[in-house]
N, C-alpha and C positions, 0 to 999 in steps of 0.2 A: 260345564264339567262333563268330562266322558263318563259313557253310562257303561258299566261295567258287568261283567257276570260274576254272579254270587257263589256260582261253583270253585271258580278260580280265585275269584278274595279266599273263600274257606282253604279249598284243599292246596295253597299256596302259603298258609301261614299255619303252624304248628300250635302253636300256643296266643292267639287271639285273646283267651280269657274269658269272661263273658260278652253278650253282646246283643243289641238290640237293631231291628230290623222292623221298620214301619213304613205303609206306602198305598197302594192303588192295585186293584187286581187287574189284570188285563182287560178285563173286559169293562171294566169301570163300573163297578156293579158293590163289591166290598173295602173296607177298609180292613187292610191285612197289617196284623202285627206279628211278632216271633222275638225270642227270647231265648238264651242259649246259656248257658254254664260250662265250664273246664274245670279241670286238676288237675294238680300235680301232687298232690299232699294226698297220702289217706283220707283225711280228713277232710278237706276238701270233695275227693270223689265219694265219701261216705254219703252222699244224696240223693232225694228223688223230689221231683215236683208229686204235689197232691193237688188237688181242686178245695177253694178254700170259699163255698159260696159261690159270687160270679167272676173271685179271683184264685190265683193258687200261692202258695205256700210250699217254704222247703222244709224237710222233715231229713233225720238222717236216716239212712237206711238201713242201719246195724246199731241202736244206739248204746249199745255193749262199748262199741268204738267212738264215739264223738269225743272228741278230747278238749273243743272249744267250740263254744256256739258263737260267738261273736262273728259279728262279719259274714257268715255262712248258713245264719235261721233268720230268715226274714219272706216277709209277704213280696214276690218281686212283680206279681200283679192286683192290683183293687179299681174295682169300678164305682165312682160315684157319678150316678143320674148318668148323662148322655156321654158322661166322662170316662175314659178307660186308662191306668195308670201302669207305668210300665218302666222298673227299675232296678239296676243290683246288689239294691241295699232297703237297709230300715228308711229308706227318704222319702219311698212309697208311701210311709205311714205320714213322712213329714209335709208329703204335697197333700196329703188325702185332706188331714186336716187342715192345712192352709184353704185349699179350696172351701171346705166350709165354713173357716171363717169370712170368707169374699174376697182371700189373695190370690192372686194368680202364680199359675204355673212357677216364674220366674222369681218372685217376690217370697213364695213359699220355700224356696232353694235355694233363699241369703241364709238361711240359720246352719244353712250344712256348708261339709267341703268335703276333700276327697280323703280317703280310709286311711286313717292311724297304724298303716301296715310299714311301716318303715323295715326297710329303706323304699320297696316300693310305691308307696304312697299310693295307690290303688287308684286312679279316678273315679268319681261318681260318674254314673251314665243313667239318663232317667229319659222319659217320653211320655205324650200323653197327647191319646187322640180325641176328638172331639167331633162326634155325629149327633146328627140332631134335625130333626123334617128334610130329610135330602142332602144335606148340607156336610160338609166334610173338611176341617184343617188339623194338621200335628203339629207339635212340638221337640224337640231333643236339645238333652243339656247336657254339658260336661262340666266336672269341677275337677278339675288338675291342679299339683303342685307347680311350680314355675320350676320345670328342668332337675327337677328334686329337690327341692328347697320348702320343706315342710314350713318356714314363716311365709309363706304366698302360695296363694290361693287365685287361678287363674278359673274365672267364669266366664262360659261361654253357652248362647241360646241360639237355637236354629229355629225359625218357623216355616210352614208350607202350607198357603192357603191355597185350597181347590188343587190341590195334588194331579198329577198326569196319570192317567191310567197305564199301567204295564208298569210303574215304577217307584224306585222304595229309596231309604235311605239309611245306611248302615254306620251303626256305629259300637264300637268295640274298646273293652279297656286296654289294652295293650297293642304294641305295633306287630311286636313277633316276641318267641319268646327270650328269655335273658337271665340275666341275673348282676341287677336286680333287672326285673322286668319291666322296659320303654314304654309309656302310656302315649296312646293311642295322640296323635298330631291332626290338627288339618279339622274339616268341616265333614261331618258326616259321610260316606261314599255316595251317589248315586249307583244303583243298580238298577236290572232288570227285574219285572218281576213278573212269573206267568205262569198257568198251571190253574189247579182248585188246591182247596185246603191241603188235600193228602199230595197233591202233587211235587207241592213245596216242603211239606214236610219231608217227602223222600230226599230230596234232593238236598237239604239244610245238614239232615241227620246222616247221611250217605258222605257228604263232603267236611264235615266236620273231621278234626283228624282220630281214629280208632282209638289210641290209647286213653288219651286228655280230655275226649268229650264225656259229659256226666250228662247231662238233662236235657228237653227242648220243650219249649213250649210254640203254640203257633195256635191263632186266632182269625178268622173270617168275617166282621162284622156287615150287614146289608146295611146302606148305608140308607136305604131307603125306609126301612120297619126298623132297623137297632136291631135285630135278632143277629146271635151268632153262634159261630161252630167252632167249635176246640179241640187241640190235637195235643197229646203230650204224649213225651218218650224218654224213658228211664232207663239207663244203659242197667242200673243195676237190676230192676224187675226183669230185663230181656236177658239177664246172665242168670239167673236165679234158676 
């Protein structure tokens, strides 16, 4: 698969939607993830990532204005043990506990499908990486309708054991935007990936498109101790 620049997937597509991005730092040193939010609704842009323990959490940002929380309050990162979760919806909650019952990633994400937003049908997009004594593999899932067909439920698992360093794998609810809006096709992207924590974050939240971006988060993990660094960025705190 061609490996691809991140600037140009972002500032080439309008309405991406949300999106997850996990992968290798150049230097082969961290396990990088990033996570991303759009709108086009009020309501929708009504948010900001918080820090929610060693995950975060969406909160509205005016809650004068929230008009529905469904679909739009949820935890989209949780860490259990050497586990780090990372998704655009409540399935967060529904891997977290699977995982402590002893199901895996894949097995925890038969009980869901993609968002009740008809006509859109939202896909689910979830990841979850996995550092542990040195050791480093991820995961990404998508659960799509078949072509919009709310009776079918298309699953699909990606796995990357011992990942390449300088490289990620992008995956996004939507192709571009629409109406109703096309749910993202095809296998994860490969990208590049290079830089430190802030350096990607420049770069993530810069290329994102200026009206429709709302949130980003982005994460550093060493893959050697488990320690890591966090970045978040709130279009509405920075308008405030």
């Amino acid at each position: 698969m061609k490996l691809r620049d991140i600037k140009t997937e972002l500032s080439g597509n309008a309405y991406p939607g949300r999106g997850i991005l996990i992968g290798r730092s150049a230097d082969g040193r961290y396990a990088v993830t990033a996570y991303f939010i759009m709108g086009r609704s009020e309501n929708s842009r009504n948010r900001i990532f918080i820090e929610d323990g060693e995950g975060i959490r969406t909160q509205a940002f005016d809650p004068s204005k929230l008009t529905d929380p469904s679909l739009i309050i949820y935890a989209p990162v949780r860490v259990l043990e050497s586990r780090t979760i990372v998704t655009n919806g409540d399935q967060t909650d529904t891997v977290y506990e699977g995982l402590q019952k002893g199901l895996t990633f894949e097995q925890s994400l038969k009980s869901r499908q993609f968002e009740p937003d008809a006509p859109n049908y939202t896909p689910r997009i979830s990841g979850i990486l996995h550092v542990e004594n040195g050791s480093y593999d991820y995961a990404l899932s998508i659960l799509k309708s078949n072509d919009g067909d709310p009776d079918s439920c298309s699953r699909y698992t990606f796995c990357y054991e011992n990942p390449a360093a300088g490289e990620g794998r992008f995956l996004h609810t939507y192709l571009q935007d629409g109406d109703p809006l096309p749910s993202f096709e095809g296998e994860p992207k490969r990208v590049a990936l290079a830089g430190t924590i802030d350096e990607l974050t420049d770069t993530l939240w810069t290329h994102l498109h200026a009206d429709n971006k709302v949130s980003l988060f982005v994460r550093y993990i060493d893959i050697q101790t488990g320690a890591y660094e966090t970045r978040i960025v709130n279009k509405n705190q920075a308008l405030a």
